[in-house]
ZAMARGU-4260 file (C-alpha; in steps of 0.2 Angstrom, whole numbers, plus 5000, padded with zeros to 4 digits):
<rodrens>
0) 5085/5172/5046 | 5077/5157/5040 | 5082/5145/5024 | 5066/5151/5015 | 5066/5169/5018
5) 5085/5174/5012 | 5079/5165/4997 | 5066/5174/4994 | 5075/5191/4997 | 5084/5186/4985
10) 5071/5189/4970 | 5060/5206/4969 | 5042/5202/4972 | 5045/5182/4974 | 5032/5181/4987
15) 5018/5187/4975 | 5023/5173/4963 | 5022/5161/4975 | 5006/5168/4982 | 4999/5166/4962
20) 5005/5148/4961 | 4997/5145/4980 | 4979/5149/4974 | 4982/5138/4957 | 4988/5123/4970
25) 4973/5126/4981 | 4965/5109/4980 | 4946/5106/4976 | 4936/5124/4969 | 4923/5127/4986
30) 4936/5139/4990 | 4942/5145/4972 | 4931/5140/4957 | 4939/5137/4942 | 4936/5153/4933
35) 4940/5160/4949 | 4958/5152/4952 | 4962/5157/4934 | 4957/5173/4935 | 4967/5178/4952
40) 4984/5169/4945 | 4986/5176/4929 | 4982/5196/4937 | 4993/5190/4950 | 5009/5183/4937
45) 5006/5200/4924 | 5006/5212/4940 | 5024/5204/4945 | 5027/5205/4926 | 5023/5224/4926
50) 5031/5225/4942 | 5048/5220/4935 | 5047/5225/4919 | 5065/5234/4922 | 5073/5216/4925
55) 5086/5211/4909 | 5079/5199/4899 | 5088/5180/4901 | 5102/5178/4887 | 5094/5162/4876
60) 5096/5170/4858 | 5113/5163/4857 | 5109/5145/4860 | 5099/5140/4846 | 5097/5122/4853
65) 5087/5129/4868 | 5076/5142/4856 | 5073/5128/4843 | 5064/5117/4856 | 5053/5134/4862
70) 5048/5139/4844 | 5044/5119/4841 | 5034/5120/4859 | 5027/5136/4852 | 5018/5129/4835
75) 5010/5112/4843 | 5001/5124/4856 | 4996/5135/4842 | 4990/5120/4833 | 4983/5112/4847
80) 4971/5127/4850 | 4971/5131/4830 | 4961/5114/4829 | 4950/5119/4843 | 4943/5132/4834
85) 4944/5127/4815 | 4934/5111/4823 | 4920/5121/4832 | 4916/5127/4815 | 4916/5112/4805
90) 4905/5102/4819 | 4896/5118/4821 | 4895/5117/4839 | 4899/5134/4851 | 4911/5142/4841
95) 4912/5159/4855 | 4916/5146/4870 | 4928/5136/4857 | 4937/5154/4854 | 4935/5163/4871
100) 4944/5145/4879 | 4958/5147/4865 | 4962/5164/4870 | 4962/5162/4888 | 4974/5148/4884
105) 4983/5159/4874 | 4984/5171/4885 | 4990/5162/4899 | 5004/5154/4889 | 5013/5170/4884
110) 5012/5177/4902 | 5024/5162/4905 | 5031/5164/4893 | 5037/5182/4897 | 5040/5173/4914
115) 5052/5163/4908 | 5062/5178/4898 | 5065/5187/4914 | 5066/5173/4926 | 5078/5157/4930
120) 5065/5143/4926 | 5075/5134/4943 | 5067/5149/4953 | 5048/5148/4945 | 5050/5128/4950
125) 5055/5132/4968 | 5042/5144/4969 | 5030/5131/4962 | 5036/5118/4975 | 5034/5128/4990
130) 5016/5134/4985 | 5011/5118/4983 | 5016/5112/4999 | 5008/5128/5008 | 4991/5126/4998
135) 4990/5109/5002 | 4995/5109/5023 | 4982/5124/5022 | 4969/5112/5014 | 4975/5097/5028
140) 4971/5109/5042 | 4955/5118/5037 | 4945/5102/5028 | 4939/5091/5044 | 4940/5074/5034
145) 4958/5077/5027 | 4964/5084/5045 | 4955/5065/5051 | 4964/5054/5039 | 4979/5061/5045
150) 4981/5059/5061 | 4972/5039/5054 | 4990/5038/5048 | 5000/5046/5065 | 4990/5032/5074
155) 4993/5019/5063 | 4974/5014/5058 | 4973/5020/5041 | 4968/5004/5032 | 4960/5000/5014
160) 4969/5016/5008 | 4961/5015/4990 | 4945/5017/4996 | 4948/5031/5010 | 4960/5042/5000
165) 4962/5059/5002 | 4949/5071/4995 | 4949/5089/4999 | 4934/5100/4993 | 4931/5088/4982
170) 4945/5087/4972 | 4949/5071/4964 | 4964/5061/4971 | 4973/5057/4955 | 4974/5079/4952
175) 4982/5081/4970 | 4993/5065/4968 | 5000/5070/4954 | 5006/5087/4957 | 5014/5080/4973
180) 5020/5066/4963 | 5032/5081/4952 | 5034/5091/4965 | 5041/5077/4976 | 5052/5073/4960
185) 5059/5089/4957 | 5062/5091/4975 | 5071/5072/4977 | 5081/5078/4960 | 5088/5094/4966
190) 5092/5085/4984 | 5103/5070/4975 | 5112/5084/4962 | 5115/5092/4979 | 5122/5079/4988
195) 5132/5069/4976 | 5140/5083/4968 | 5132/5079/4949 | 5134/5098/4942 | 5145/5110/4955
200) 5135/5124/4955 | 5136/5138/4971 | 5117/5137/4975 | 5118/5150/4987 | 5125/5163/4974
205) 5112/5158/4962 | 5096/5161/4973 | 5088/5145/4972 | 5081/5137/4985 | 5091/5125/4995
210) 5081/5108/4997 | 5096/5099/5007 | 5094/5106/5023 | 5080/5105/5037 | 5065/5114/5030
215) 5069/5107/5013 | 5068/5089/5019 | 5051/5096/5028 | 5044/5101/5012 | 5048/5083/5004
220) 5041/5073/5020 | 5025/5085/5019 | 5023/5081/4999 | 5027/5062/5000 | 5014/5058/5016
225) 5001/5068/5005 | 5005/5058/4989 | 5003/5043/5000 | 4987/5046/5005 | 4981/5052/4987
230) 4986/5035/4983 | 4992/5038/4966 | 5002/5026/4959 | 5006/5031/4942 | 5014/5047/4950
235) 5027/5033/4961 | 5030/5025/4944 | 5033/5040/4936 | 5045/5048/4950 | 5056/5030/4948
240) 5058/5032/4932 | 5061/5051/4931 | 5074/5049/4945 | 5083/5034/4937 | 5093/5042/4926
245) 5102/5052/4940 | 5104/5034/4948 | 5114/5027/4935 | 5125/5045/4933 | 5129/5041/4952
250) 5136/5023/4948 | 5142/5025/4932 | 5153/5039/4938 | 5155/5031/4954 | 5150/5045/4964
255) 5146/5036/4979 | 5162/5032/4985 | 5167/5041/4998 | 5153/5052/5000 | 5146/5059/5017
260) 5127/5053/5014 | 5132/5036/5010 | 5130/5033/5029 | 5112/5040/5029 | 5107/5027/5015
265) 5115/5013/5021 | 5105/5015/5038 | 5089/5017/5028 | 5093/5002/5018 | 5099/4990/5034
270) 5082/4995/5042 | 5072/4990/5028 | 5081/4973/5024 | 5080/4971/5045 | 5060/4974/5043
275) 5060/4965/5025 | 5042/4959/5029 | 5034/4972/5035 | 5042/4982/5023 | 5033/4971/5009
280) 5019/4972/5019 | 5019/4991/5017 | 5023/4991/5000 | 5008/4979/4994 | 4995/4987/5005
285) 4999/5006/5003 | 5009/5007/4987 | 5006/4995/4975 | 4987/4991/4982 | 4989/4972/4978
290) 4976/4966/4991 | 4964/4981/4994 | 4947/4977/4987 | 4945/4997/4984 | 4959/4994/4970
295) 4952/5001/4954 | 4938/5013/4960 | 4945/5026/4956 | 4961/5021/4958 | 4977/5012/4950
300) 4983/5006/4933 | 4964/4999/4930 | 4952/5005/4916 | 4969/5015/4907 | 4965/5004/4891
305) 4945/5006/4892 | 4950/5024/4893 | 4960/5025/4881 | 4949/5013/4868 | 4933/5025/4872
310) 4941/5041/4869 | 4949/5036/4855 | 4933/5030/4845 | 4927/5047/4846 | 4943/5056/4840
315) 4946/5060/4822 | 4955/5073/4810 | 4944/5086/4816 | 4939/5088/4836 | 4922/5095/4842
320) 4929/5112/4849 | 4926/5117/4866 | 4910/5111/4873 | 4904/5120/4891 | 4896/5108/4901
325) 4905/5092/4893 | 4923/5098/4897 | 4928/5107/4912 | 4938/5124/4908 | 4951/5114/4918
330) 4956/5102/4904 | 4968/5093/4913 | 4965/5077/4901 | 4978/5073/4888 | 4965/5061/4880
335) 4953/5073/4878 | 4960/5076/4858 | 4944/5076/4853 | 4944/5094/4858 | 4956/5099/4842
340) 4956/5082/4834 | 4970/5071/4831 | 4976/5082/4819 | 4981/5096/4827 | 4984/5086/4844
345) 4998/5074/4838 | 5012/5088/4837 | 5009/5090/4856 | 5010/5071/4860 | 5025/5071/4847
350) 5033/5084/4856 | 5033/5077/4874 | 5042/5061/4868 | 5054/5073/4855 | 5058/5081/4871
355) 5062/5068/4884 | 5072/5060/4871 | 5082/5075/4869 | 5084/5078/4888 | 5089/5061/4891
360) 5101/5062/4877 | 5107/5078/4884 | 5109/5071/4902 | 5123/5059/4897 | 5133/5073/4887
365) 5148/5075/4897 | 5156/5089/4886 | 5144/5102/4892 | 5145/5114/4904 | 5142/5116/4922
370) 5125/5129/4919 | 5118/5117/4905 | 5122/5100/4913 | 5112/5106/4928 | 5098/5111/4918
375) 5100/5093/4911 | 5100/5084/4928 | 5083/5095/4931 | 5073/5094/4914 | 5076/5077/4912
380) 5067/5068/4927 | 5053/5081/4922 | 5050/5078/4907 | 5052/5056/4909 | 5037/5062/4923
385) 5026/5071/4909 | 5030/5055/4896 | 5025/5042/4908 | 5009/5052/4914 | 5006/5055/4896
390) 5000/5036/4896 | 4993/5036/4913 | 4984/5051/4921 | 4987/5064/4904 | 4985/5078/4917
395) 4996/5092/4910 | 4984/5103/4897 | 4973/5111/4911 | 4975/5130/4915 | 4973/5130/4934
400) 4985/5117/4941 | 5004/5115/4947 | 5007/5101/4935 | 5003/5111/4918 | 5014/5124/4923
405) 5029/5114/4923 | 5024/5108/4910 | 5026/5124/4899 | 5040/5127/4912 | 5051/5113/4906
410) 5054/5116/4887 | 5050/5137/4888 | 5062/5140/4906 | 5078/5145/4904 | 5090/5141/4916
415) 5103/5158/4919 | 5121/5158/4918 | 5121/5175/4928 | 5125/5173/4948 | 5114/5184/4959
420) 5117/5202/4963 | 5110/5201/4978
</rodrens>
């Protein structure tokens, strides 16, 4: 029996969660519309819900630190959607749409919610993880130009990356490369927690998903080749910095010494200091973009502060509400305030630095506990990710897309102190 199907025996029903999360990564909407997508996945999340309603409830009422950041997450998204409305009215645009989008919202938010309640967040993540990787392959292999920019790559003839990046059914890059860009840093996360010994946890008996073996470094070779070719790089900046933390815990700690994956490393780090040029090379013309004409068409760091200064002229107290036509149902766009107004939308940005602080602070604590430090080591490079994008791609307020579920994911999942039964 494979890796990935004792892991999934070991949760009721996981395969029709993953199967939710794989229509909401499908990329582009030829396949799924929008309405579409959201429509399948949430029946699809409150069937397993209704499914395994006999399922205990996860234990979080005695850890008041943990519920205090929920109810906090819980009131900017009521705020956030509480603007959308109240400014509908007062700019007296489409006040139905402004209310219909708020409660679909809504609505989404407390089926993950109720998610969260019965299920270790760690499983929902590897669920996420794997879907994503299985929508995106499925979208490689049935969309001819995709399937031909690959095998560019295999015969080493892709060139001007930023200007032949990958595009399936029209989806933009930027959306695809950044749901890699998490799912590859959760995934490198779990793998150097695994093999360093950060938080000794018996993976095994706790049902997740075990990314330090074969089919797990599968699934993080498939993500990273995909991001390369989305050519995103505020995702490879934000995964850097998401996993630095665990990188100082390694040396601070000294956990190096003597450990069996050393030898790996060293033999990837004397075959990029044997190569040192072509390893620049590879860096300036398919990571950083430093010579490719196409840089900046829709691409890169460039137009971030035009962005930015645009949007923000139009934001006031008071938003416009929801407006059909001028705003995908989608909103992936942290910029897009002007939706609730600056207002109601500050407690969300507020919250996303609150947050990361709090993680990070968390992450160095050395007095807690095994289940809590492991949640540490996991929350923390996710939610560094969301601060960094937060300046950068903003893409974690949509409804139908991997990313804005780990974004509820990260301050709503609990993490169980219970082993599995199984």
């Amino acid at each position: 029996m494979s890796v990935l199907q004792s892991t999934l025996k070991k949760e009721n029903k996981n395969h029709l969660l993953i199967f939710a999360f794989i229509i909401t990564g499908f990329p582009g909407t030829a396949l799924f519309g929008i309405n579409l997508k959201y429509t399948i996945t949430i029946s699809l999340l409150f069937i397993y819900l209704i499914t395994n309603r006999n399922c205990e409830y996860l234990n979080i009422y005695n850890q008041d630190s943990k519920k205090y950041l929920r109810n906090i997450f819980d009131v900017a998204i009521y705020l956030y959607l509480s603007g959308i409305v109240l400014s509908s009215l007062v700019s007296n645009t489409n006040f139905s749409a402004s209310v219909i989008y708020s409660f679909l919202f809504i609505f989404r938010f407390l089926i993950v919610k109720s998610l969260t309640n019965k299920i270790d967040v760690i499983k929902i993540f590897d669920c996420l993880v794997i879907a994503l990787t299985i929508s995106s392959l499925i979208g490689v292999v049935f969309y001819r130009p995709a399937l031909l920019l690959i095998m560019k790559l295999l015969q080493f003839k892709l060139g001007a990356i930023a200007g032949n990046r990958l595009l399936m059914w029209g989806t933009n890059a930027n959306v695809l490369g950044v749901n890699l860009g998490i799912s590859s840093c959760y995934i490198i996360s779990r793998l150097i927690i695994d093999q360093y010994k950060l938080c000794k946890l018996d993976i095994t008996k706790k049902g997740y998903f075990q990314f330090n073996s074969f089919l797990g470094y599968l699934i993080l070779f498939c993500n990273l080749i995909l991001l390369l070719l989305c050519s995103t790089r505020s995702a490879y900046l934000s995964m850097f910095l998401g996993i630095l933390p665990l990188l100082i815990r390694i040396f601070s700690n000294q956990l190096y010494v003597s450990n069996s994956y050393n030898k790996y490393y060293l033999l990837i780090v004397s075959v990029i200091l044997l190569n040192f040029k072509k390893t620049f090379s590879f860096l300036s013309n398919f990571i950083i973009l430093q010579d490719d004409l196409y840089r900046g068409v829709d691409s890169g760091f460039t137009g971030r502060v035009e962005i930015w200064s645009q949007i923000s002229s139009s934001i006031g107290p008071l938003g416009f509400g929801y407006l059909p036509g001028r705003v995908s149902f989608d909103n992936n766009f942290f910029h897009s305030a002007f939706l609730s107004g600056l207002l109601f939308a500050m407690p969300i940005f507020i919250f996303i630095i609150y947050s990361c602080i709090r993680y990070t602070i968390g992450f160095f604590r050395t007095e807690e506990n095994l289940v809590n430090n492991f949640e540490y080591y996991v929350k923390t490079p996710l939610s560094i990710f969301f601060l960094i994008n937060f300046f950068l791609e903003q893409q974690t307020l949509g409804m139908t897309s991997i990313i804005s579920y780990f974004f509820l994911l990260v301050p709503l999942g609990i993490v169980s102190k219970q082993e599995n039964k199984n």
